[in-house]
C-alpha positions, 0 to 999 in steps of 0.5 A: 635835350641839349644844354640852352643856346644861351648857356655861358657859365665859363664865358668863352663864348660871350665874353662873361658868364651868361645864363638864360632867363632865369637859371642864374646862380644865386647870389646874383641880382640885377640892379632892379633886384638889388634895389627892391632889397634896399641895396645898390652895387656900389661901383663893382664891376658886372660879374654876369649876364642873363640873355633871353630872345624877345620877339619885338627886340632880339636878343635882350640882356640883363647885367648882374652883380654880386649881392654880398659886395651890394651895398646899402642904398644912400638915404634921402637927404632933404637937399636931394628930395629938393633937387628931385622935386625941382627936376620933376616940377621942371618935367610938368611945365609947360615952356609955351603956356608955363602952366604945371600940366599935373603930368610929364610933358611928352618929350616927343611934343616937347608941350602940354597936350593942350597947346600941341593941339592948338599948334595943330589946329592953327598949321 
């Protein structure tokens, strides 16, 4: 059995080194990774890439980043939890009735469920 088709950890092929889905080498996460640790990566540069074939999307990829260059994610500060209370509560409301729907207004109807359906029921 030969080495994987996704198999890069020189980087000559793709640019950067590259493994498959999970042979990476330990000390790199991804950003979800680094985030379940209460870290983030703190502005470095990716340093890898996982590569794995989807059926429904290709190819997909995955970047990664040194754990011990992360850094700690920055607490919540009350003027944030506002902002992002704000923005929430904005993603809620409904610009033709202004009522809170209780949950994210579809983007692709742009209105509460309710008043798309009476837009459709009146057209």
């Amino acid at each position: 059995m030969g080495r994987p088709r996704l198999w890069d950890p020189g980087g000559e092929r793709f640019g950067m080194p590259t493994y498959p889905w999970r042979m990476a080498p330990a000390g790199l996460a991804t950003r979800r990774q680094l985030r379940a640790a209460g870290l983030r990566p703190g502005g470095q540069p990716v340093c890898a890439q996982i590569l794995w074939q989807s059926r429904r999307r290709g190819v997909r990829a995955a970047y990664l980043y040194r754990i011990d260059r992360a850094r700690p994610v920055r607490p919540m500060t009350p003027a944030r939890a506002a902002a992002l209370a704000a923005a929430m509560r904005a993603r809620r409301t409904c610009p033709i009735c202004g009522r809170d729907a209780g949950y994210c207004i579809p983007r692709h109807l742009g209105i509460c469920v309710p008043c798309a359906d009476a837009a459709a029921a009146a057209a």
